[in-house]
C-alpha positions in Angstrom: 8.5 4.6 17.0 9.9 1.2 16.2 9.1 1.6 12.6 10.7 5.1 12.6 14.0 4.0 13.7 13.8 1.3 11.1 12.8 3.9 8.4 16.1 6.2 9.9 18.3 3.0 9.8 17.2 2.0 6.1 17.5 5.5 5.2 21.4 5.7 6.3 22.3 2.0 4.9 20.5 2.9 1.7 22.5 5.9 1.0 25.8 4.3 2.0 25.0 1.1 -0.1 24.8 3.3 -3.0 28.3 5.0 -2.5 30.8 4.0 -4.2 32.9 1.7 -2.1 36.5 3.0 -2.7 35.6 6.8 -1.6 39.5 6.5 0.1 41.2 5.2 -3.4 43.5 7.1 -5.6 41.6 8.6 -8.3 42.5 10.0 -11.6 42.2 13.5 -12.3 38.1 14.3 -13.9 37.2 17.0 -16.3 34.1 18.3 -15.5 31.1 17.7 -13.1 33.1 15.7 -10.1 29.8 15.4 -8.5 29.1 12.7 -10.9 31.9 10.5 -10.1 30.7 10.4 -6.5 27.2 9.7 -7.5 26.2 9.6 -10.8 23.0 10.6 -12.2 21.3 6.9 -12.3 21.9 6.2 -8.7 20.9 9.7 -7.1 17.7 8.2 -9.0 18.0 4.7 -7.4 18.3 6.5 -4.0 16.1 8.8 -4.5 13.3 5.8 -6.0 14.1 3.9 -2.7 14.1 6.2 -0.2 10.4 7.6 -1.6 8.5 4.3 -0.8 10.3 4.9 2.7 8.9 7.8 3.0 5.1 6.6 1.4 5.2 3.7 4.5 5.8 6.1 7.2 4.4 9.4 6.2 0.4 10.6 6.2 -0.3 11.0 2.2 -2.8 13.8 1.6 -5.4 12.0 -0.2 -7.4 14.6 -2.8 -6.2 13.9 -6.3 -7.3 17.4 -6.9 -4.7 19.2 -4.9 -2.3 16.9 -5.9 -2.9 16.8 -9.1 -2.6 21.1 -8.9 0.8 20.9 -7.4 2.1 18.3 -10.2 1.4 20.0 -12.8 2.7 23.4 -11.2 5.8 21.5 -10.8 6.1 19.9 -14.1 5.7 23.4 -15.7 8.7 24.9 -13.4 10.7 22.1 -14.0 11.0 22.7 -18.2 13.0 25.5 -16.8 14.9 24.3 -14.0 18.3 23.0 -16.2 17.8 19.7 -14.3 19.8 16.8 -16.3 17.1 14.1 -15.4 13.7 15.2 -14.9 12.1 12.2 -13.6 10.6 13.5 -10.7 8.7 12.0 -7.9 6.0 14.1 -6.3 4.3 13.5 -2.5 2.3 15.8 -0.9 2.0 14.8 2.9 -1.1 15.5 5.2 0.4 17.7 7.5 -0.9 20.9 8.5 3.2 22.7 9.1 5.3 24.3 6.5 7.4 21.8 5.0 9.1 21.4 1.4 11.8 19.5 0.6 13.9 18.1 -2.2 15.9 14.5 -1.9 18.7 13.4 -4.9 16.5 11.3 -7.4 14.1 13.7 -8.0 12.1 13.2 -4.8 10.0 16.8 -3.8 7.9 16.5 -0.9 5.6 18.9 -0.3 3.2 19.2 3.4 -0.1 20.6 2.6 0.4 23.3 5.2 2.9 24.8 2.5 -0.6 26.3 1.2 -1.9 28.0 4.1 1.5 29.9 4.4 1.6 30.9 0.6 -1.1 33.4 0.3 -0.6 33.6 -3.6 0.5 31.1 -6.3 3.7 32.9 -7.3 4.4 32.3 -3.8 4.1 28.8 -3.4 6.3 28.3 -6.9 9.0 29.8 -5.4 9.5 26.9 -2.5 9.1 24.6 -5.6 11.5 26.4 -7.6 13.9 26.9 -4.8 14.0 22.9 -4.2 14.0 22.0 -8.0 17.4 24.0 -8.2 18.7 22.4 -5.0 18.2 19.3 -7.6 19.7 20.9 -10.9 22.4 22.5 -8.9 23.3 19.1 -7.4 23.8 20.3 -4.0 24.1 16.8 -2.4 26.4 15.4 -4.6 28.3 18.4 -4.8 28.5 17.8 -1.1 30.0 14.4 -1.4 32.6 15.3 -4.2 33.7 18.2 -1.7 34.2 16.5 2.1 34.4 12.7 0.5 35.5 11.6 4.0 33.1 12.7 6.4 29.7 13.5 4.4 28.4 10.4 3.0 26.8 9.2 6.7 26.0 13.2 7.3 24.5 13.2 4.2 22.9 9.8 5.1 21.7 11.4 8.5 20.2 14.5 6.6 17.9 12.7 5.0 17.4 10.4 7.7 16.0 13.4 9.8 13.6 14.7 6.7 12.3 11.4 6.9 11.7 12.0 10.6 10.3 15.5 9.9 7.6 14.9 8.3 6.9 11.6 10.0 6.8 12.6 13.4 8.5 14.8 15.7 10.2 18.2 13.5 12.1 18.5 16.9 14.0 14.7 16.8 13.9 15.5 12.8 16.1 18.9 13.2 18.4 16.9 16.1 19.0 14.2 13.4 19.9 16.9 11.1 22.3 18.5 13.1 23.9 15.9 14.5 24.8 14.9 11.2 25.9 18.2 10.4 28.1 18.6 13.8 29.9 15.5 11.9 30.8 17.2 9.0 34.3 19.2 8.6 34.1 22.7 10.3 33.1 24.5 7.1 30.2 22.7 5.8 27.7 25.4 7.2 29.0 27.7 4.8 28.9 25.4 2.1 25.4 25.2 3.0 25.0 29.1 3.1 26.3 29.0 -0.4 23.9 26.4 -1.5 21.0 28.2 -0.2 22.2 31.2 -2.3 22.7 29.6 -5.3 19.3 27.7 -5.1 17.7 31.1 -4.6 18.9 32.5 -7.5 18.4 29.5 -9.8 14.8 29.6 -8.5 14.5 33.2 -9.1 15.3 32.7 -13.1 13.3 29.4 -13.5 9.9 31.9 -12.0 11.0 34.3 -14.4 11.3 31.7 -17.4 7.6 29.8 -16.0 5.9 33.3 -15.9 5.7 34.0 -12.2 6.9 37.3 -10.4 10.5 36.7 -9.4 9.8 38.9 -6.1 7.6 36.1 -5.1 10.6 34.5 -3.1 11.6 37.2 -0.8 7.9 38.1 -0.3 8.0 34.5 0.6 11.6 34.8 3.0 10.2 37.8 4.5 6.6 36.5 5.7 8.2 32.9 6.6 10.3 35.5 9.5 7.2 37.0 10.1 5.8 33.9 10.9 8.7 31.9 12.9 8.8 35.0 15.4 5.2 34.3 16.2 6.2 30.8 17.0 8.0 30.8 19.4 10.8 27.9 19.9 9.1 25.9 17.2 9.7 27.4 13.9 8.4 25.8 10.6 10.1 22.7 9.7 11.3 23.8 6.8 13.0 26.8 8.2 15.0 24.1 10.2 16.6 22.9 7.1 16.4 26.5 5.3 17.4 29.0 7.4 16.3 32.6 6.2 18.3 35.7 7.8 18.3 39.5 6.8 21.0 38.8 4.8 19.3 36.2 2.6 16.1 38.4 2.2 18.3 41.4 1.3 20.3 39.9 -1.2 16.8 38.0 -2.5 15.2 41.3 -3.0 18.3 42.8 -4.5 18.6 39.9 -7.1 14.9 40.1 -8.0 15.2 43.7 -8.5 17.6 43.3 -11.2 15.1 40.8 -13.0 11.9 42.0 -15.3 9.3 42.8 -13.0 6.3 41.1 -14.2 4.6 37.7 -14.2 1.5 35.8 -12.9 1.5 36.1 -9.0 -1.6 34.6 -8.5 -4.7 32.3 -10.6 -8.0 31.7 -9.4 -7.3 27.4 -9.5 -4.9 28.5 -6.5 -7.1 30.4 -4.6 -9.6 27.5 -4.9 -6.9 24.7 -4.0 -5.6 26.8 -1.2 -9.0 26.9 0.1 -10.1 23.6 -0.5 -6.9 22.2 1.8 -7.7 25.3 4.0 -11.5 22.8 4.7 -9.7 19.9 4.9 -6.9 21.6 7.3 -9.8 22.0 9.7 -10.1 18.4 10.4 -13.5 19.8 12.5 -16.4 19.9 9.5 -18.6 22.1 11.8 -15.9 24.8 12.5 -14.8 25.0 8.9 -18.8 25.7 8.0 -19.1 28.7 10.2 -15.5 30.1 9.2 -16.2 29.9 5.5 -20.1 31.2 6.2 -18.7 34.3 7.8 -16.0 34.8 5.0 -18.9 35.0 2.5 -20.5 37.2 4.6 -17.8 39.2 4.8 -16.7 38.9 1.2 -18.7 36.7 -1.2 -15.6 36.3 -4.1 -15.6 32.9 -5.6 -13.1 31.3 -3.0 -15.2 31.8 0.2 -17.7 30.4 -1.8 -16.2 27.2 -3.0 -14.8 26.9 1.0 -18.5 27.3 2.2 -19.6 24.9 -0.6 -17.2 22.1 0.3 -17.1 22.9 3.8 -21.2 22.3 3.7 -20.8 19.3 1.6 -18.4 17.3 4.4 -20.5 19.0 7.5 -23.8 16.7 5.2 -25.8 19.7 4.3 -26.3 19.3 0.3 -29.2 22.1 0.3 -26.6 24.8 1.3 -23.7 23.3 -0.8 -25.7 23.4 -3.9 -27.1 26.7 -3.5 -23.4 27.8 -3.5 -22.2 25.6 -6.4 -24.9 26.8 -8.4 -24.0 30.6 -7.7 -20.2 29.9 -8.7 -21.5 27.9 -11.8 -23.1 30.8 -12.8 -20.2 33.0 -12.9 -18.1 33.5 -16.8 -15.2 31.7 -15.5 -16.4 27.9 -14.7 -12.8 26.0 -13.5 -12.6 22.5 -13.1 -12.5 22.4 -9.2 -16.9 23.9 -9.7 -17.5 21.1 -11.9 -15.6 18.6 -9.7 -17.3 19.8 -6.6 -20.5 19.2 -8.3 -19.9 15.5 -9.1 -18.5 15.2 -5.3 -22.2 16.6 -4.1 -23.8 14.3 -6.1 -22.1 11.6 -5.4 -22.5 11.7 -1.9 -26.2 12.7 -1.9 -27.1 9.3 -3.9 -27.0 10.7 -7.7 -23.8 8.8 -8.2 -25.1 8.2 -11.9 -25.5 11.6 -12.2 -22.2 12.8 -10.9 -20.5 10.0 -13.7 -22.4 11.3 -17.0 -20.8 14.8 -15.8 -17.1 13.0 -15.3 -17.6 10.8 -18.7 -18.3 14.1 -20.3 -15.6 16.0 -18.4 -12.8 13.1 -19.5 -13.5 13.7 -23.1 -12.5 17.6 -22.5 -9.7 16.7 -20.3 -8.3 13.1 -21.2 -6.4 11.1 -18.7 -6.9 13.8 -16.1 -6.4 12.5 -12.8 -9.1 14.1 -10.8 -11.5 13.6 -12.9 -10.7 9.9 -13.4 -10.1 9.3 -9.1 -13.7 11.1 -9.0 -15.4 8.8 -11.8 -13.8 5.6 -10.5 -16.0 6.8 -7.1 -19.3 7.5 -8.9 -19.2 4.0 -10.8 -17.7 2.0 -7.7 -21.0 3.5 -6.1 -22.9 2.2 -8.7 -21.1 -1.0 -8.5 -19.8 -0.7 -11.7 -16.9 -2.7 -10.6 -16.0 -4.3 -13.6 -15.9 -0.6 -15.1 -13.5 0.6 -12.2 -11.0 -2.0 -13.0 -11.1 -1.0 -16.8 -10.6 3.0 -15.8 -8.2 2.4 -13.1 -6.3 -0.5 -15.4 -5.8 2.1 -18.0 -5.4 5.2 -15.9 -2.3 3.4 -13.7 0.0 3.3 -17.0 -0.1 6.7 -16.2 -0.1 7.0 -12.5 2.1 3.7 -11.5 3.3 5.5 -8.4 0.1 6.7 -6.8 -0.8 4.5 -3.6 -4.1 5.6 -3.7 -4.7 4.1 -7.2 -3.9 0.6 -6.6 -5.3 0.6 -2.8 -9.0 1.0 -5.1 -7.9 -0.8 -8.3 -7.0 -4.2 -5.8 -10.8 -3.5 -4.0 -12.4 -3.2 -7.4 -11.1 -6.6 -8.4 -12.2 -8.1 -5.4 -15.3 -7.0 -5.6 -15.4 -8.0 -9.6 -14.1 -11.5 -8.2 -10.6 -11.1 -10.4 -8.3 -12.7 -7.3 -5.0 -13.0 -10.0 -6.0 -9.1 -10.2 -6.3 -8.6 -6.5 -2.6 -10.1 -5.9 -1.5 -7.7 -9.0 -2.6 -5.0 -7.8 -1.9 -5.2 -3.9 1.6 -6.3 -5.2 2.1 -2.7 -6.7 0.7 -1.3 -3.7 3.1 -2.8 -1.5 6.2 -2.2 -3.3 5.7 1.8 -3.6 5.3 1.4 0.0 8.7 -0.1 0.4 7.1 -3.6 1.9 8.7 -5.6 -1.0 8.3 -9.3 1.2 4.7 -9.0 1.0 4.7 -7.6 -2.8 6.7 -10.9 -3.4 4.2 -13.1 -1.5 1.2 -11.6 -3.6 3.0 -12.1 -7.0 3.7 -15.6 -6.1 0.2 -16.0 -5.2 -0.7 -14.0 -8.5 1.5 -17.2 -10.5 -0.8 -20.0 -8.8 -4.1 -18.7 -10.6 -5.5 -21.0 -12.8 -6.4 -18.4 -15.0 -2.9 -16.6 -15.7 -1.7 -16.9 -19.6 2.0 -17.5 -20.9 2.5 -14.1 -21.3 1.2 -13.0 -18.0 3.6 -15.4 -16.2 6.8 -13.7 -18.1 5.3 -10.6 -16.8 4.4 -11.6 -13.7 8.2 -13.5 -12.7 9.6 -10.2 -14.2 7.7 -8.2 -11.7 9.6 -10.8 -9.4 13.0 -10.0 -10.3 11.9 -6.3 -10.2 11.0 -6.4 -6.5 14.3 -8.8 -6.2 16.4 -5.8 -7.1 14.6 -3.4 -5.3 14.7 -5.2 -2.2 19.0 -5.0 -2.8 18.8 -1.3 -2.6 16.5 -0.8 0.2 19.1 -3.1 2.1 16.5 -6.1 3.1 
């Protein structure tokens, strides 16, 4: 609890560190975007690239480069369309089993895994993303500050301080948060908010329509979150806490997709496999997740029950039954990545780890710099102890990746093992600072500088890095 109050606190000081200082002064008249001379473009992103390693510190990461990697790219092809000004965007995809999405000024969308066991199809799930990317093109926050200058800074502050909370720990303190900050605000800020939500809608309805999707995703999506919220009682779905959806909303939805062309994907197999890969791992009990997905094939053998009874079987340590599936889906015309993947995660945990990395070396050559893939291989060597090879993938792969925790958590254990300590300090240094614990980033670069084995040019890196964490230690508000 301690280190959630300190999260909420940074959160508020953060925000109001990044304000402008003379919100009260006489200001010349702006042609325009005004949002921009409240908070321009560059420090949304400084807030947004704070507030993030906040977040990675305090929140349960969903670790399966898979998924993640799934919902990155599904995002990065929404986002071409999305009219955002800076598309430097920040993906994190939490472990948490409720509906939750959300979108934070810097480019920040947060995703909880449970946002895929209440999206039954693809189309569906792109139309929370597309919702929150136009929350961020439409610059709803700022637009926020540039209307109510006085009083919406700390609200704006408290908002975020509450999706922190949200999808840290309680969504009940997280929605007080939220609406104490809005009972702050000036009397018509809710329908500012309504308007927003509108707007954000619509936006999102064009950029599935321009990405390929069905546009009538979203109020299949409105009308099946109400669905679901009656059903729950006093508890609805965090993210109906912070997105309200009324009749009104899912009329007008329906009527606005109406007017667009009805066609577009709604739904790919690599969903349906994701969705029921983080359907297994929802579970959290290997056994019971065995005999749901054996009864689903039962029921319905299509390629999705399989994959869930194959993975399922895998984690519950029965190889016989998950290769007997693997080998069915394998023989099927279409062959996706996720079969392949799943066959190198069999093998690697059945003690063919050299096996499983000829398939991933093989793999990487199709699919270059793929993240899966790479996560996977850096596995099937480390088993191996390859570890000299793990620190030459991982070294490569994190020019790529620089923000994934996961990466440099394995990169720092690889160079340990491969007795590199300059490396170990390097990479746990990384680690550290996207985790927002910048003191102990600083210690290990320090400790990087004493090596007797650090060049000329690794020491200008290395005091650069320094300066780096020096500055980012000023807008967190150390």
């Amino acid at each position: 609890m301690k280190q959630t109050v300190t999260a909420i606190v940074l959160s508020i000081s953060l925000l109001l560190s990044l304000l402008p200082g003379t919100l009260n002064a006489v200001e010349l008249p702006i042609l325009g975007d005004s949002s921009s001379d409240i908070i321009s473009l560059d420090e949304e992103h400084r807030l947004g690239n704070a507030w993030v390693r906040i977040l990675r510190a305090q929140a349960p990461l969903l670790d399966d480069p898979l998924s993640y990697s799934f919902v990155q790219q599904l995002l990065q092809q929404l986002s071409v369309y999305s009219h955002l000004q800076d598309r430097r965007l920040t993906l994190v995809v939490i472990d948490d089993n409720t509906l939750n999405a959300f979108a934070v000024p810097g480019g920040v969308i947060g995703v909880n895994a449970g946002l895929f066991l209440h999206s039954n199809t693809e189309s569906e799930f792109a139309s929370v993303l597309a919702h929150e990317l136009s929350h961020l093109s439409q610059r709803h926050y700022a637009q926020r500050l540039a209307e109510e200058q006085k009083s919406l800074p700390l609200q704006l502050a408290t908002t975020l301080a509450g999706i922190l909370l949200m999808a840290t720990t309680d969504s009940q303190a997280g929605a007080a948060a939220i609406m104490g900050g809005q009972a702050a605000a000036v009397q018509n800020s809710l329908a500012f908010s309504r308007s927003n939500e509108q707007e954000a809608d619509r936006v999102g309805m064009q950029v599935l329509v321009e990405s390929g999707f069905d546009p009538r995703a979203m109020p299949r999506m409105f009308s099946q979150l109400q669905r679901s919220t009656s059903s729950m009682g006093r508890k609805p779905p965090e993210f109906l806490l912070t997105h309200p959806v009324t009749e009104s909303r899912i009329a007008d939805a329906l009527n606005r997709s109406a007017q667009l062309p009805q066609r577009g994907r709604v739904n790919s197999l690599d969903y349906q496999l994701i969705r029921t890969r983080i359907q297994v791992l929802s579970m959290r009990n290997n056994q019971r997740a065995l005999q749901h997905f054996q009864q689903e094939v039962d029921n319905n053998p299509k390629p999705a029950n399989r994959y869930g009874l194959a993975f399922s079987a895998l984690r519950n340590n029965q190889p016989e039954l998950a290769q007997q599936q693997i080998d069915l889906l394998l023989q099927q015309q279409l062959t996706p990545l996720p079969y392949r993947l799943l066959q190198a995660e069999l093998w690697n945990t059945s003690g063919q780890a050299k096996r499983a990395s000829d398939l991933l070396q093989q793999m990487l050559s199709v699919y270059p710099n793929s993240h899966p893939i790479t996560m996977l291989l850096a596995q099937s060597l480390h088993l191996q102890d390859r570890q000299q090879q793990v620190v030459d993938l991982l070294e490569s792969h994190s020019r790529l990746h620089s923000d994934d925790v996961q990466l440099w958590y394995l990169l720092a254990e690889a160079y340990g093992l491969a007795n590199d300590i300059k490396g170990v300090h390097l990479a746990r240094a990384e680690y550290f600072m996207l985790t927002a614990s910048v003191p102990r980033a600083r210690q290990h670069l320090q400790l990087a500088l004493k090596q007797p084995n650090v060049s000329e040019h690794e020491k200008l890196l290395i005091e650069q890095r320094i300066k780096d964490a020096e500055l980012l230690q000023l807008d967190l508000n150390f």
